[in-house]
N, C-alpha and C positions, 0 to 999 in steps of 0.2 A: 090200527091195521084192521082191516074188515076180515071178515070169516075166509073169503075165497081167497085172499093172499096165505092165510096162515094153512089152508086146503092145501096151496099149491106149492109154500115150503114144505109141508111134512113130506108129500109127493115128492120130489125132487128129493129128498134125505132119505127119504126111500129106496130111490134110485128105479122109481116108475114112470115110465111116459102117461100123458093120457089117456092113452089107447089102452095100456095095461089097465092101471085102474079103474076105467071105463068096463072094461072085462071082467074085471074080479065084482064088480058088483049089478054086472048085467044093464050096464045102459053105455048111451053111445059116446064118444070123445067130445061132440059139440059140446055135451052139456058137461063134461065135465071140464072144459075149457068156459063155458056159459057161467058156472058155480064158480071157478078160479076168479073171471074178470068180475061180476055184478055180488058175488057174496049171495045169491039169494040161491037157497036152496031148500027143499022142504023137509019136515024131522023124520021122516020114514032114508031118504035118499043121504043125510046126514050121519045117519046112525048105520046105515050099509060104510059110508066110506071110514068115517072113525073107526071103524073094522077091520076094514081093510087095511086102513096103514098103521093100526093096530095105537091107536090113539084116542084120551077121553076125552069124548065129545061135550063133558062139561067146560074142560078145558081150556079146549078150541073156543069153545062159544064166549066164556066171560075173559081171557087176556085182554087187557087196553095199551093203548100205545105205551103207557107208561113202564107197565110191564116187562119183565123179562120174557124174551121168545124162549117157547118150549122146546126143549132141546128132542129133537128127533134122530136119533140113534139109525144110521144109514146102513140097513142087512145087505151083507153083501152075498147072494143065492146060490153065486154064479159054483160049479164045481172048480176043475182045476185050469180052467180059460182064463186067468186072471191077465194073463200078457194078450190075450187077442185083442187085436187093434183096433177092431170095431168096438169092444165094449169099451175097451181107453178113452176112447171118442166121445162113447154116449155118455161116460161118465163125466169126461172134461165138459162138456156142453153143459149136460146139467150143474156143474157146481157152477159154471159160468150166470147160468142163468139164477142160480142161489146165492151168488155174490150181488147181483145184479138186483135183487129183491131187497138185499140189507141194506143196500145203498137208497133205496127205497126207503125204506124204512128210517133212516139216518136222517133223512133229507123230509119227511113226515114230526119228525121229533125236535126235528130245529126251528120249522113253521110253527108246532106249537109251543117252543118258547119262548119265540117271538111274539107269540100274539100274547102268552102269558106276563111279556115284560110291559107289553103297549097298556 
């Protein structure tokens, strides 16, 4: 699994959009969606977001597919809104899309034991 997927589960167990994230370390959503797809990110803009979502950025950097995924602890900030519908939302979405990434990842781990058997 490349850097910017394992970026973009911590994000999401977070319970941050882009945009949040983007914000908390003063750059724009492209790139933090740019860093999610391509992994490429530089160690100054690395070390702002391993901050942010409060994660070691050794980490991040050396897990291999083989690995266990780092388990990212989902804060939840919100005060006493916990039934507003809109955050339900945001939150069903995002696990949606964090289900959607392990499946990813499932389907990454079975290519490589296929090639391991070939």
């Amino acid at each position: 699994m490349h850097l910017g997927t394992k970026i973009k589960i911590a994000r999401i167990s977070k319970g941050l959009t882009q945009q949040a994230l983007a914000d908390k370390i003063g750059k724009t959503r492209p790139l933090i969606s740019s860093i999610e797809q391509t992994g490429n990110v530089n160690h100054y803009t690395l070390m702002d977001i391993s901050k942010a979502l409060h994660i070691d950025v050794e980490n991040i950097q050396t897990n291999s597919l083989n690995e266990p995924l780092p388990h990212y602890k989902h804060e939840n900030h919100t005060k006493e809104s916990n039934t507003d519908t809109e955050q339900l939302k945001n939150e069903n979405l995002m696990l949606k899309e964090l289900v959607e990434l392990q499946k990813e990842v499932i389907r990454l781990m079975k290519e490589q034991l296929i090639k391991k058997k070939s």
